[in-house]
MARKOLKE-343136 format. One record per residue (C-alpha): residue number from 0; residue in three letters; z, x, y. Coordinates in Angstrom, 3 decimals. Layout:
! residues N
[NUM,'ALA',[Z,X,Y]],
...
END
This chain:
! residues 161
[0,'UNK',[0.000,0.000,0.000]],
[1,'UNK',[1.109,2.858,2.410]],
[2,'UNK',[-2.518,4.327,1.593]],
[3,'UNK',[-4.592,1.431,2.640]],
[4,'UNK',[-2.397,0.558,5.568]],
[5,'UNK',[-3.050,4.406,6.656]],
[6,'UNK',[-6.831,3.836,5.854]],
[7,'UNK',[-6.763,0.726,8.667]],
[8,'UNK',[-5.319,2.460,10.879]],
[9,'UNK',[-7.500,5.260,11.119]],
[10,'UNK',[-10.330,2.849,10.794]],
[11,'UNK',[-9.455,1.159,13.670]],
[12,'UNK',[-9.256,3.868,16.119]],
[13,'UNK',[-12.370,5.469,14.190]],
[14,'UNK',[-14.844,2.790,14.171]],
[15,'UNK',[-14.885,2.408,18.077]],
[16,'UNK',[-15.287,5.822,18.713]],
[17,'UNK',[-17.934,6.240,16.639]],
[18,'UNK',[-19.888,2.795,18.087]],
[19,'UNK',[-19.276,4.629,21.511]],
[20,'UNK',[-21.067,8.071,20.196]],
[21,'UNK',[-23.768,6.365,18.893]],
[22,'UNK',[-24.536,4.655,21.962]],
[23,'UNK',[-23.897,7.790,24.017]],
[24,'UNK',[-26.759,9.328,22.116]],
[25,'UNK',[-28.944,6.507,22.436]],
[26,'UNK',[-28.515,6.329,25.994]],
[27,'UNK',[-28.772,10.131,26.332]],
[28,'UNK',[-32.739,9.825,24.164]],
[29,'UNK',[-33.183,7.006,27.388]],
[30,'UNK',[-32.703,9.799,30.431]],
[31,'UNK',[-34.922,11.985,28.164]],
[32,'UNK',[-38.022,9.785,28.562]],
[33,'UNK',[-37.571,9.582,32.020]],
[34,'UNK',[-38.965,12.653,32.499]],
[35,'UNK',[-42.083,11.256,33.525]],
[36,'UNK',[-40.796,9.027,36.089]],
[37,'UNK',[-39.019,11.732,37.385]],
[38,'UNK',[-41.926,13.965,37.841]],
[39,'UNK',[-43.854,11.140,39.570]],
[40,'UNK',[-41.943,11.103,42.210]],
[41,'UNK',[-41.438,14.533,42.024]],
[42,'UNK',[-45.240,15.119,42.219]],
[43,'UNK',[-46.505,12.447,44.346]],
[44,'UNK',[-43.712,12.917,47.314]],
[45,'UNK',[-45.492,14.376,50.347]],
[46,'UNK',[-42.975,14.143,53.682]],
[47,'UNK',[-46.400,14.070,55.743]],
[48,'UNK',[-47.408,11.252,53.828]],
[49,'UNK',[-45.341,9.155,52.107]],
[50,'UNK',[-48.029,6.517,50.959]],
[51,'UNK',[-48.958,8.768,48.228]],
[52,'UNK',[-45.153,8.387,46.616]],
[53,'UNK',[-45.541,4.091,47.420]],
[54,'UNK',[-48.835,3.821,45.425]],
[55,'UNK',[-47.376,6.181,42.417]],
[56,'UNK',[-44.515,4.058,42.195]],
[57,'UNK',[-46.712,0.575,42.478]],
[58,'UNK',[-48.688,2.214,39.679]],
[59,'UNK',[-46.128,2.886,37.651]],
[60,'UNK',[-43.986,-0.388,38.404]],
[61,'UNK',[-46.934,-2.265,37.066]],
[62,'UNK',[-48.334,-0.236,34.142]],
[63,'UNK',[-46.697,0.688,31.480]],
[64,'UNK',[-44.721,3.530,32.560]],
[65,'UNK',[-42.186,0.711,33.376]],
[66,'UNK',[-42.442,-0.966,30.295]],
[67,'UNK',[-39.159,-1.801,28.121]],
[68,'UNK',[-38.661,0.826,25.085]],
[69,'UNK',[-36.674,0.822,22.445]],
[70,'UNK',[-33.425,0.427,24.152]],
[71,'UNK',[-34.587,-0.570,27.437]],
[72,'UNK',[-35.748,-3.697,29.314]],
[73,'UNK',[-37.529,-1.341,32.288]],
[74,'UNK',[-37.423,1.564,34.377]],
[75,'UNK',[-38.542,1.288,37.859]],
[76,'UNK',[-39.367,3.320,40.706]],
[77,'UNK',[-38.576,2.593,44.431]],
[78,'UNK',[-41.728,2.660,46.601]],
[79,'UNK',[-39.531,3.813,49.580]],
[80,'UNK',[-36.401,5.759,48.210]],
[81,'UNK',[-38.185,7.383,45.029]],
[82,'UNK',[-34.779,5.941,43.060]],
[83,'UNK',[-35.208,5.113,39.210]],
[84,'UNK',[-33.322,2.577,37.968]],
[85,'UNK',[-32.656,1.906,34.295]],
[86,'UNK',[-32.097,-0.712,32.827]],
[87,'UNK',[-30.523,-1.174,29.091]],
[88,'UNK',[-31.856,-3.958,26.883]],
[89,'UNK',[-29.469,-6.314,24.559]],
[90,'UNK',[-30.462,-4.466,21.462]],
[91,'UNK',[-28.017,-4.871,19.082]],
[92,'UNK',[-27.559,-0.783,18.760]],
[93,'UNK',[-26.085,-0.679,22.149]],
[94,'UNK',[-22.185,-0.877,22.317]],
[95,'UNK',[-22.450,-4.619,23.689]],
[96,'UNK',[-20.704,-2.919,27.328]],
[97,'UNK',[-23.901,-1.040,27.677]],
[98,'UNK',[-26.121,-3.998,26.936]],
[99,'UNK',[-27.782,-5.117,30.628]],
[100,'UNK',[-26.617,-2.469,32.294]],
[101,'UNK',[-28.265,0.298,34.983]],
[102,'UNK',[-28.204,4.038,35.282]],
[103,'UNK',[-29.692,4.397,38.703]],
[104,'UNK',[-31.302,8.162,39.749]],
[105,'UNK',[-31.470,8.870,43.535]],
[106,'UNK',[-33.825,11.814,44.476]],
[107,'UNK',[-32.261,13.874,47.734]],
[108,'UNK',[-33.717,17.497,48.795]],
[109,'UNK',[-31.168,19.810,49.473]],
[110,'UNK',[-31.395,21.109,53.147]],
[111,'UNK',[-29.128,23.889,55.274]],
[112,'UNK',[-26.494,20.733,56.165]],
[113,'UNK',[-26.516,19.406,52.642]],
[114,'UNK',[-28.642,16.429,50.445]],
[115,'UNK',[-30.651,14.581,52.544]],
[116,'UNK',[-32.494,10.863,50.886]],
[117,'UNK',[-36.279,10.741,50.932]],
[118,'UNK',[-36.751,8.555,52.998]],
[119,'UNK',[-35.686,10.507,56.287]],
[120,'UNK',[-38.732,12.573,55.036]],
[121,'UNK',[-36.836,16.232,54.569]],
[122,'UNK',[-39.417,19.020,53.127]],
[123,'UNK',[-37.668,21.101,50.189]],
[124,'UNK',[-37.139,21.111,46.476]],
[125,'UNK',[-35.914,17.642,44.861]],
[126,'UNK',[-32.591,17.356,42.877]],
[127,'UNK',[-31.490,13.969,41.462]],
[128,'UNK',[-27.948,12.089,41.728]],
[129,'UNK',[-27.554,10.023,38.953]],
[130,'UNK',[-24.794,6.965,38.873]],
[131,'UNK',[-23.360,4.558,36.478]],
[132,'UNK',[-20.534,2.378,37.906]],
[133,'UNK',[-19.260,5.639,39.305]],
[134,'UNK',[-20.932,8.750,41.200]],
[135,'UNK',[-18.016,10.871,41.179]],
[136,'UNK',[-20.341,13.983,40.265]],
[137,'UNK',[-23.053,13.215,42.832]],
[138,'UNK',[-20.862,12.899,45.216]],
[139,'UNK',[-19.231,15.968,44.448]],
[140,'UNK',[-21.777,17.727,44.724]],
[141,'UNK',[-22.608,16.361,48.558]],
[142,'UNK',[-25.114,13.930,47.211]],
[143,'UNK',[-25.719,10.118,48.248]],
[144,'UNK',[-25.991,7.389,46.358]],
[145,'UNK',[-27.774,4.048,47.713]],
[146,'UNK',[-27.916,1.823,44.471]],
[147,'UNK',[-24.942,2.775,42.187]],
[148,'UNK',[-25.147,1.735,38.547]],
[149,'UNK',[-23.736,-1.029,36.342]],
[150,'UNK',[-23.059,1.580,33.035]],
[151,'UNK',[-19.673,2.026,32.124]],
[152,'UNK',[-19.060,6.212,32.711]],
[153,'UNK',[-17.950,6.064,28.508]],
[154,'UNK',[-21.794,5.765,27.901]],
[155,'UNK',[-23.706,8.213,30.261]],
[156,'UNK',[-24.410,11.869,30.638]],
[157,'UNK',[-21.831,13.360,32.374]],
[158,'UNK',[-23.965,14.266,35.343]],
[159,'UNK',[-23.859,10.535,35.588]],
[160,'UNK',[-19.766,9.826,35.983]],
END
């Protein structure tokens, strides 16, 4: 009896943790195929002419860049900001407390007085915040966030807590 009552326990605590991992690493394969979306805006951003970034992003908002994946309902890119938001599908793999939620990656170019958004047009080398229901690490780092997430921070990358 002592066995099997030891057994329950350990399930208990055991079982959640490892329903957490998984979805960790599913969420973690979802920020890997946004490398894409990340170099569109990364490519198409010209400060002299920010048209270029509006019509990448219309492109991919209605092709199927944005389309849902395997653990996704969409990604989508801002015309004006350049931000990517995620967002998680209801498939049944997700922890349901990641199901419908957002991860939500704001480009900013690092300048002499710190991150500066896209849209005041700053010329430099892109870096990305990225936010779930908290941007502690962005904004540790100096960076702001316009659209924060709706991911609890047990789920994400840590670059996204």
């Amino acid at each position: 009896m002592l066995v099997i009552a030891i057994i329950a326990i350990i399930a208990a605590v055991a079982l959640p943790a490892y329903q957490a991992y998984q979805t960790r690493a599913r969420l973690s394969e979802v920020m890997m195929q946004l490398t894409s979306a990340k170099n569109l805006v990364i490519e198409s951003y010209d400060p002299s002419d920010i048209s270029y970034m509006n019509n990448s992003a219309d492109s991919h908002n209605t092709s199927s860049g944005a389309a849902a994946t395997k653990y996704t309902s969409s990604y989508l890119i801002n015309r004006n900001s350049g931000e990517i938001t995620i967002t998680t599908n209801a498939n049944m793999a997700l922890d349901p407390d990641a199901r419908n939620k957002t991860i939500v990656l704001t480009p900013q170019v690092r300048t002499g007085s710190g991150y500066v958004l896209l849209t005041a047009l700053p010329i430099g080398t892109i870096d990305w915040a990225c936010s779930s229901v908290s941007d502690n690490v962005a904004s540790g780092r100096g960076m702001a966030v316009i659209n924060p997430g709706t991911m609890p921070t047990r789920f994400v990358p840590g670059e996204c807590r």
